[in-house]
C-alpha positions as CSV (number, residue, x, y, z in Angstrom):
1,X,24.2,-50.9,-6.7
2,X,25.5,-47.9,-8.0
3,X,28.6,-45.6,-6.2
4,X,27.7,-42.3,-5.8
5,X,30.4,-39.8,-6.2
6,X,30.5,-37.2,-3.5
7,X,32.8,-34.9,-5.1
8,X,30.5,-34.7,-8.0
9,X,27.9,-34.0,-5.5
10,X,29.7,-31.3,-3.6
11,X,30.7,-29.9,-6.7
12,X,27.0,-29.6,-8.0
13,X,25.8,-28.0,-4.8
14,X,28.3,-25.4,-4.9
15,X,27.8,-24.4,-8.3
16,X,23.9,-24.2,-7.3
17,X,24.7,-22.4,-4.6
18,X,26.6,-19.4,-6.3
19,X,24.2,-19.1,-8.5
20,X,21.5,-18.8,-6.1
21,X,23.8,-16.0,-4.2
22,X,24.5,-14.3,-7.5
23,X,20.2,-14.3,-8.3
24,X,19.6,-13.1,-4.7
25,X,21.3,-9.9,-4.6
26,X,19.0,-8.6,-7.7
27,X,16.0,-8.3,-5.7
28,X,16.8,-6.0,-3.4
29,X,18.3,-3.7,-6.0
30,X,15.7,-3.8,-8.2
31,X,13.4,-2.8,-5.5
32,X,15.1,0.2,-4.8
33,X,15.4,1.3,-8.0
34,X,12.0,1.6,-8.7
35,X,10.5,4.5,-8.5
36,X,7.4,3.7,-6.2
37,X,10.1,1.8,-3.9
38,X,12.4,4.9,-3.5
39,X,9.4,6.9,-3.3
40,X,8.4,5.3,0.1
41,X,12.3,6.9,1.5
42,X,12.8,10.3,-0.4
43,X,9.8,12.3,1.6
44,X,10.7,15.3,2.5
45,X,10.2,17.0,5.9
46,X,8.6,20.3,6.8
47,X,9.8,23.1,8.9
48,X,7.7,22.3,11.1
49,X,8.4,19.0,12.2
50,X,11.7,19.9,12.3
51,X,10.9,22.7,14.4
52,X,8.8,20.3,16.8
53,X,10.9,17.7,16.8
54,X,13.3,20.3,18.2
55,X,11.2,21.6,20.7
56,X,10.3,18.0,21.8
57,X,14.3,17.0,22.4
58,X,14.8,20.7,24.0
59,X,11.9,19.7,26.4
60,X,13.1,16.2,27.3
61,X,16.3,17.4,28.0
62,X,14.9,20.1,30.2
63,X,13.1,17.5,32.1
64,X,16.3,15.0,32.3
65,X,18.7,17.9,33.6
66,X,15.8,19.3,36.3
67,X,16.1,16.7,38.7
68,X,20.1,16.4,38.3
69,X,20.6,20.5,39.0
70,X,18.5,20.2,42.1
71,X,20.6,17.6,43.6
72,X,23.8,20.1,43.6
């Protein structure tokens, strides 16, 4: 029978490992780069969401601090 050598082993794995971890991290950055990727993030928002989204957070905390003032 033939020995196996475990060190040689380990050794192999790591090596395959850190290349797999060095491969991996591309992928994401090439996604973001790309300008149909990025395009899905850079949107820009209208003065009149914000303006809603305002008046929606103005109104919820009107309707949180009603029932908290009448208690006093």
């Amino acid at each position: 029978m033939k020995k196996i050598n475990f060190k040689k082993c380990k050794l192999k794995l790591k090596r395959f490992l850190t290349k797999l971890k060095q491969k991996i991290w591309i992928l994401p950055v090439a996604l973001m780069t790309t300008s149909s990727f990025s395009k899905c993030f850079a949107s820009s928002i209208s003065t009149a969401e914000v303006s809603q989204a305002t008046e929606n957070v103005k109104n919820a905390i009107i309707k949180l601090a009603m029932p908290i003032r009448t208690e006093f």
